[in-house]
FIVEXFI-162426 format. One record per atom (N, C-alpha, C): x negated, y, z negated; residue in three letters; atom name. Coordinates in steps of 0.02 Angstrom, whole numbers, plus 50000, padded with zeros to 5 digits. Example, Ala and Ser with C-alpha at 12.3 -4.5 7.8 and 13.67 -1.06 7.14 Angstrom:
2
X = 49340 | Y = 49716 | Z = 49610 | r = ala | a = N
X = 49385 | Y = 49775 | Z = 49610 | r = ala | a = CA
X = 49340 | Y = 49835 | Z = 49610 | r = ala | a = C
X = 49358 | Y = 49888 | Z = 49646 | r = ser | a = N
X = 49316 | Y = 49947 | Z = 49643 | r = ser | a = CA
X = 49355 | Y = 50002 | Z = 49606 | r = ser | a = C
END
This chain:
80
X = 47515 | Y = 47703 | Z = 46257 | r = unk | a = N
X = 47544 | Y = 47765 | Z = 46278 | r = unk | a = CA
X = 47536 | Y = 47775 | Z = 46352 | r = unk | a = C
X = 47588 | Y = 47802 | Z = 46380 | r = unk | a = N
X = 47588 | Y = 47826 | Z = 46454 | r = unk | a = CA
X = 47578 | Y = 47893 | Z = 46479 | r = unk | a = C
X = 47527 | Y = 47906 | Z = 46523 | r = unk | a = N
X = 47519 | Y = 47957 | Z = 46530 | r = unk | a = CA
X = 47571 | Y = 47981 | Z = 46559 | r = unk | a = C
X = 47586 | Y = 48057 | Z = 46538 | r = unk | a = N
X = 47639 | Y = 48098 | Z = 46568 | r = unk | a = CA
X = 47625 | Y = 48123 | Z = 46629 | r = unk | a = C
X = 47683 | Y = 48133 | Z = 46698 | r = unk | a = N
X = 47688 | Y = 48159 | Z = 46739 | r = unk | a = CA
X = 47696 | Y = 48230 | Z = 46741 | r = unk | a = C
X = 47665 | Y = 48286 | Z = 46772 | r = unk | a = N
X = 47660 | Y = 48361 | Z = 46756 | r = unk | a = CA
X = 47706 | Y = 48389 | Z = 46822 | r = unk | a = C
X = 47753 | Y = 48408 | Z = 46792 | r = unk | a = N
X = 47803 | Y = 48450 | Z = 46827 | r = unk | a = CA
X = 47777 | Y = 48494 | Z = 46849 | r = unk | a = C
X = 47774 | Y = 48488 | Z = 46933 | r = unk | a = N
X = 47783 | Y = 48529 | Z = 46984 | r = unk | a = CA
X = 47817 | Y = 48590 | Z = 46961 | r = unk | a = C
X = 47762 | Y = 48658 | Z = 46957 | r = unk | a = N
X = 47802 | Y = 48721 | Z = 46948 | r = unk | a = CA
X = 47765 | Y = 48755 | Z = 47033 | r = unk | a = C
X = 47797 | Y = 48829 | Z = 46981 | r = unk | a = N
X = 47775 | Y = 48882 | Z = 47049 | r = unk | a = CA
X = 47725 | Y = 48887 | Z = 47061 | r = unk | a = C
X = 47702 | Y = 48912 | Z = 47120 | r = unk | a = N
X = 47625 | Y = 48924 | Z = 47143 | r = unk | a = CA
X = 47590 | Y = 48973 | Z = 47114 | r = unk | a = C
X = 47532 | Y = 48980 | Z = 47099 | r = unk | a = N
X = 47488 | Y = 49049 | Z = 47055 | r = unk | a = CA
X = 47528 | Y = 49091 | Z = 47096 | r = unk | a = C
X = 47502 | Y = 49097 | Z = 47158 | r = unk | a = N
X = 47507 | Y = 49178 | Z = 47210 | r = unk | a = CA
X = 47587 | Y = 49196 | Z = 47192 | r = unk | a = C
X = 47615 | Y = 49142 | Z = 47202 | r = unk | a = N
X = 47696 | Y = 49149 | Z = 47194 | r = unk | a = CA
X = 47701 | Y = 49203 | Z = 47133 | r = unk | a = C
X = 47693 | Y = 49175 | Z = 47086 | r = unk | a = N
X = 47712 | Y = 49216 | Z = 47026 | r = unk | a = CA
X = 47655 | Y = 49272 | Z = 46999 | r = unk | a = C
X = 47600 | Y = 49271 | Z = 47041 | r = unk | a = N
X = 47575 | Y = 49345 | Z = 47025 | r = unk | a = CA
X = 47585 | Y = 49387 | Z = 47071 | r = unk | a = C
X = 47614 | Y = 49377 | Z = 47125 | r = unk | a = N
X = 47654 | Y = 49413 | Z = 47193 | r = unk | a = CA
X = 47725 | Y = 49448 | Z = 47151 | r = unk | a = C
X = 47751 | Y = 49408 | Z = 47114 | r = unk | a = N
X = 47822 | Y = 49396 | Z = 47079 | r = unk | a = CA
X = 47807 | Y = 49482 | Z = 47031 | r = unk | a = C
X = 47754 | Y = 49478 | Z = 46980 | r = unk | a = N
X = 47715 | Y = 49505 | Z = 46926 | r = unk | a = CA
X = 47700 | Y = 49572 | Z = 46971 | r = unk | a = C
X = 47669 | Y = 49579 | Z = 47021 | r = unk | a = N
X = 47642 | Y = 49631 | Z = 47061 | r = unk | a = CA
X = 47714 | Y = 49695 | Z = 47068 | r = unk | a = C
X = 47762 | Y = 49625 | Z = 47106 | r = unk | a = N
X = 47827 | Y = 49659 | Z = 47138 | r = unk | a = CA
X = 47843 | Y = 49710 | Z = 47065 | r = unk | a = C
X = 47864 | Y = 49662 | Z = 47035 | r = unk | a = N
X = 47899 | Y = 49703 | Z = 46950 | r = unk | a = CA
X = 47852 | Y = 49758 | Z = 46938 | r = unk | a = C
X = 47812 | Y = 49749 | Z = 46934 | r = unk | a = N
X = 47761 | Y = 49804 | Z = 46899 | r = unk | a = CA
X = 47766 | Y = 49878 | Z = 46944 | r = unk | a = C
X = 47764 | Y = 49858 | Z = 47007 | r = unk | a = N
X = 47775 | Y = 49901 | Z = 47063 | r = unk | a = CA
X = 47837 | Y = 49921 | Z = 47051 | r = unk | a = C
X = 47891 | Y = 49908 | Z = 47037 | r = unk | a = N
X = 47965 | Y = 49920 | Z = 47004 | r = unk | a = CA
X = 47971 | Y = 49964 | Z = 46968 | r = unk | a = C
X = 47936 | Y = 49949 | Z = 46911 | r = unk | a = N
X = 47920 | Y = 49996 | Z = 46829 | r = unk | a = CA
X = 47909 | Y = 50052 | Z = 46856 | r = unk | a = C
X = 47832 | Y = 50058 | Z = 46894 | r = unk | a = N
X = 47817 | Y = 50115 | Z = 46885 | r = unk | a = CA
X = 47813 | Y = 50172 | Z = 46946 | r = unk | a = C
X = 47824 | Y = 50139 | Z = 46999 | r = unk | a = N
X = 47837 | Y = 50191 | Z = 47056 | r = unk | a = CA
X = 47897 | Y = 50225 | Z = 47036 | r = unk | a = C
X = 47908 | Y = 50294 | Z = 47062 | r = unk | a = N
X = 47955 | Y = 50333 | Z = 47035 | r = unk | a = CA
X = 48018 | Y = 50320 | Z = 47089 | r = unk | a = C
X = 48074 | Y = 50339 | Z = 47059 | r = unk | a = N
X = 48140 | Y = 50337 | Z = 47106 | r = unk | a = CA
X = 48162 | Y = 50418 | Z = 47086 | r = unk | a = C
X = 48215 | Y = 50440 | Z = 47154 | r = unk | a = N
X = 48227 | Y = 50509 | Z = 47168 | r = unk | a = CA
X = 48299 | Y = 50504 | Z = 47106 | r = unk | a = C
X = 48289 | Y = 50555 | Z = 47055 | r = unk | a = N
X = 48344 | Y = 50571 | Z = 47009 | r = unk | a = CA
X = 48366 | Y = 50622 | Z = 47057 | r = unk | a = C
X = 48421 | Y = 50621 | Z = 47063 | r = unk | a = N
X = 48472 | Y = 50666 | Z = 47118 | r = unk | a = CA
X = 48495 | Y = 50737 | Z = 47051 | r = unk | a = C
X = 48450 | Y = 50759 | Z = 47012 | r = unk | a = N
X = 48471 | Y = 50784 | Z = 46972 | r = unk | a = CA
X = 48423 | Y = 50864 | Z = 46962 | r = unk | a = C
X = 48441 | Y = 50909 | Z = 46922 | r = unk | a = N
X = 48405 | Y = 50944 | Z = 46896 | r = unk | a = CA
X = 48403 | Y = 50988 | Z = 46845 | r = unk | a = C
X = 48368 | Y = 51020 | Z = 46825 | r = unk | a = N
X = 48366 | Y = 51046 | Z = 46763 | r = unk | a = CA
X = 48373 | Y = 51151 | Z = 46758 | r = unk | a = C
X = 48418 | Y = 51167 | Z = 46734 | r = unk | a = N
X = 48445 | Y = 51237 | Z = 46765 | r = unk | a = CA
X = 48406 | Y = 51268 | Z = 46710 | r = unk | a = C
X = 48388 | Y = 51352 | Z = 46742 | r = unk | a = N
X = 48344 | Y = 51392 | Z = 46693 | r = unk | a = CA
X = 48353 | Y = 51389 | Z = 46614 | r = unk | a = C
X = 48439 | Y = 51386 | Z = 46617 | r = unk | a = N
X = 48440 | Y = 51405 | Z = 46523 | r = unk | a = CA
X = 48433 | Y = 51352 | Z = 46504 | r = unk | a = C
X = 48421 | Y = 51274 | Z = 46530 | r = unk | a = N
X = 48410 | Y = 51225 | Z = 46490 | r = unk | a = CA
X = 48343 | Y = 51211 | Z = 46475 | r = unk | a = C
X = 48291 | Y = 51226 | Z = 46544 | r = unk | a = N
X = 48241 | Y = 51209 | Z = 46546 | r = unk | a = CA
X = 48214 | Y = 51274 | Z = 46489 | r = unk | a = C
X = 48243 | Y = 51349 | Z = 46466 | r = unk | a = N
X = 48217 | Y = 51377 | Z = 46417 | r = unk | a = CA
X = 48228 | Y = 51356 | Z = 46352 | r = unk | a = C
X = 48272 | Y = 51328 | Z = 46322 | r = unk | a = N
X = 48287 | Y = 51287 | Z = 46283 | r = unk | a = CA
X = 48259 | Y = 51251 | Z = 46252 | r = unk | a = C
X = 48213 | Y = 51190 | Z = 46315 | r = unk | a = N
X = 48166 | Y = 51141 | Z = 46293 | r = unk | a = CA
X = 48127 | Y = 51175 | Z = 46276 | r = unk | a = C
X = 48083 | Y = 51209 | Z = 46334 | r = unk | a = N
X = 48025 | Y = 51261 | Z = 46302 | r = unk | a = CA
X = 48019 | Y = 51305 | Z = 46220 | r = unk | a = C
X = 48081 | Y = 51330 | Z = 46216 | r = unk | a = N
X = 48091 | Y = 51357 | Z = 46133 | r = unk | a = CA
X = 48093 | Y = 51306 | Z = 46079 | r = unk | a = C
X = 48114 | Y = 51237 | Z = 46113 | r = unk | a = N
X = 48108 | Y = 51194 | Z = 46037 | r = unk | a = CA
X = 48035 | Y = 51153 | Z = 46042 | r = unk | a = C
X = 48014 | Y = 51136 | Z = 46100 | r = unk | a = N
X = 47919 | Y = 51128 | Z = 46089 | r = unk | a = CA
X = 47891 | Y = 51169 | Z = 46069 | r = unk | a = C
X = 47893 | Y = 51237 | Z = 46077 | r = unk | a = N
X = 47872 | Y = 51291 | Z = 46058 | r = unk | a = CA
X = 47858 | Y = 51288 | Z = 45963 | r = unk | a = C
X = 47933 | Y = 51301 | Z = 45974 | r = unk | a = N
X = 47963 | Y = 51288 | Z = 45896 | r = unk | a = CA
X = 47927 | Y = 51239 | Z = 45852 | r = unk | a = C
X = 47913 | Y = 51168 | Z = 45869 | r = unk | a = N
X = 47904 | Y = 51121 | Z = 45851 | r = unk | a = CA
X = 47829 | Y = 51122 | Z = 45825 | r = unk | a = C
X = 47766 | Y = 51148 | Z = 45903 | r = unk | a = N
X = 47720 | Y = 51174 | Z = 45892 | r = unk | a = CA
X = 47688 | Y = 51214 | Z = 45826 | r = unk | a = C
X = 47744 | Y = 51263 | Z = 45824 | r = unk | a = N
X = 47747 | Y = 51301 | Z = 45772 | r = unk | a = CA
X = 47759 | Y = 51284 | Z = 45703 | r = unk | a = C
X = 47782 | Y = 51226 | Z = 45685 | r = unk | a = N
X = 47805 | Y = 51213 | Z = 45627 | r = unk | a = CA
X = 47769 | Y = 51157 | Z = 45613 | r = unk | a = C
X = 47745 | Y = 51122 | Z = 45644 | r = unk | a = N
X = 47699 | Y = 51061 | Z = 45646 | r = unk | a = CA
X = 47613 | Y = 51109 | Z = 45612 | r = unk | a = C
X = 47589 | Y = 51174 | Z = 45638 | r = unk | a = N
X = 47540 | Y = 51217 | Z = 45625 | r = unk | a = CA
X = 47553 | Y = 51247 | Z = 45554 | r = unk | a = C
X = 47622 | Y = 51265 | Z = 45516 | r = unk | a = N
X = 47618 | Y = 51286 | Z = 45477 | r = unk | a = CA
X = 47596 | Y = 51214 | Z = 45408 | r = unk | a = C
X = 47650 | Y = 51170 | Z = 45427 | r = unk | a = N
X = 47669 | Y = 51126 | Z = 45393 | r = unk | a = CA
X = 47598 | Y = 51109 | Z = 45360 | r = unk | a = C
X = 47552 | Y = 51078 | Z = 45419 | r = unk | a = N
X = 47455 | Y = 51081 | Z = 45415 | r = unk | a = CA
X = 47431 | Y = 51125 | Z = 45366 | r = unk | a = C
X = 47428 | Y = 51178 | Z = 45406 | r = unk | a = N
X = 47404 | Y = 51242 | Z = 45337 | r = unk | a = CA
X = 47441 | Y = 51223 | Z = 45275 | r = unk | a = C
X = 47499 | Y = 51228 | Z = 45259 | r = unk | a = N
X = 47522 | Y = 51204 | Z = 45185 | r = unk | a = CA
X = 47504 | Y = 51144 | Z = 45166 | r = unk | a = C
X = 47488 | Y = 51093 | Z = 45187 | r = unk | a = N
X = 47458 | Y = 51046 | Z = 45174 | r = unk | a = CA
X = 47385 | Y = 51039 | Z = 45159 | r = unk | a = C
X = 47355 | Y = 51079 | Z = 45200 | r = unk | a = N
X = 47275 | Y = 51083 | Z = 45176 | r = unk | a = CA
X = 47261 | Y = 51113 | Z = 45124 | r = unk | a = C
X = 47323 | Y = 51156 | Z = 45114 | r = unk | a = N
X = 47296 | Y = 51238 | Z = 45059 | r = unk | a = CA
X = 47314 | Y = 51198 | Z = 44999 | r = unk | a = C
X = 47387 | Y = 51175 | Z = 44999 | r = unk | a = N
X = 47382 | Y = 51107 | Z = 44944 | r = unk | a = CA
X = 47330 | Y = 51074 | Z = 44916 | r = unk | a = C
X = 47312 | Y = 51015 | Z = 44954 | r = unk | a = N
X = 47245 | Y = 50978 | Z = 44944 | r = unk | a = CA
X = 47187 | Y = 51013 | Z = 44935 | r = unk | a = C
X = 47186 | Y = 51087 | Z = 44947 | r = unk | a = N
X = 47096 | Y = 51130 | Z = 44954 | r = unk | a = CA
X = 47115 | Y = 51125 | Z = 44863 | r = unk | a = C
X = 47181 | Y = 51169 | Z = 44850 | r = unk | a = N
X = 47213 | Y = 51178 | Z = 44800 | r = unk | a = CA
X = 47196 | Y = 51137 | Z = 44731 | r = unk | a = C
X = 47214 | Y = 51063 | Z = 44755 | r = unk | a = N
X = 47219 | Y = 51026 | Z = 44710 | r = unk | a = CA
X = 47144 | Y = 51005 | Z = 44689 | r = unk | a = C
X = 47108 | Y = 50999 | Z = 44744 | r = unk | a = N
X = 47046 | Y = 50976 | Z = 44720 | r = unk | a = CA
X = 47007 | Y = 51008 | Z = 44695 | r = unk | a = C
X = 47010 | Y = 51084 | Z = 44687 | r = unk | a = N
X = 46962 | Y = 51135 | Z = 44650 | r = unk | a = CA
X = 47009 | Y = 51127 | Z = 44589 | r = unk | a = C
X = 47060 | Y = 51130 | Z = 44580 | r = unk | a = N
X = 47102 | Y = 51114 | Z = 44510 | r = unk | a = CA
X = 47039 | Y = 51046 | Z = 44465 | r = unk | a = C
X = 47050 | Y = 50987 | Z = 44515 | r = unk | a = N
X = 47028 | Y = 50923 | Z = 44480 | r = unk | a = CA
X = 46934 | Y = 50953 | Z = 44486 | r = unk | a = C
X = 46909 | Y = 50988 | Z = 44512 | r = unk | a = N
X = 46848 | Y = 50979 | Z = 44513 | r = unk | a = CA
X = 46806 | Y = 51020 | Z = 44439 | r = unk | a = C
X = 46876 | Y = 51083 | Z = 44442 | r = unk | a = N
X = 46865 | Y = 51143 | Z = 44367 | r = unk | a = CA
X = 46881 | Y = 51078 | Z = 44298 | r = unk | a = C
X = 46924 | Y = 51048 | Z = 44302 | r = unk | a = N
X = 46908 | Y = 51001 | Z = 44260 | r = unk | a = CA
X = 46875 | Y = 50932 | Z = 44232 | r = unk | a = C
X = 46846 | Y = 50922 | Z = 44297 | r = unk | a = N
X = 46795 | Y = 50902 | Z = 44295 | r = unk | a = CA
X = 46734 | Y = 50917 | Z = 44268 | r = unk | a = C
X = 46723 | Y = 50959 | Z = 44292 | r = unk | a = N
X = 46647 | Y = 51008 | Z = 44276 | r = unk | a = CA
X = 46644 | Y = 51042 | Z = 44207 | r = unk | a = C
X = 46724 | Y = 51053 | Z = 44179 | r = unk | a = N
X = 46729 | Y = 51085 | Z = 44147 | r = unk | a = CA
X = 46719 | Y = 51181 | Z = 44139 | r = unk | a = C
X = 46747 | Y = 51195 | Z = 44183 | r = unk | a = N
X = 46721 | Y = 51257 | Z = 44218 | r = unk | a = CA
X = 46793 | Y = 51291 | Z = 44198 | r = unk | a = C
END
């Protein structure tokens, strides 16, 4: 068997210079030429709001359920 010849690639620095650039790309911000007008930006606010709100109830009905169910299974358990 012959040993194989190892193809000449890019240089480390090269391609973590390469890796740096991109990353620097991602996440530095660019200017959106745009904006967001009162009744929209109240909008968002009423459906986080909203969301907040229904996510808190949903919980409570869910716990009161389960508090629910398990004093159910525990009275017959015990026999109580």
């Amino acid at each position: 068997m012959e040993p194989t010849a190892r193809v000449p690639g890019p240089r480390r620095h090269v391609v973590r210079a390469a890796a740096t650039l991109l990353l620097a790309f991602a996440v530095l911000p660019t200017p959106a030429y745009a904006y967001i007008d009162p009744i929209s930006g109240s909008v968002i606010l009423q459906v986080l709001a909203a969301g907040f709100l229904a996510a808190g109830l949903v919980f409570r009905t869910t716990l009161s359920r389960a508090k629910d169910g398990i004093r159910r299974l525990w009275s017959r358990v015990s026999g109580k």
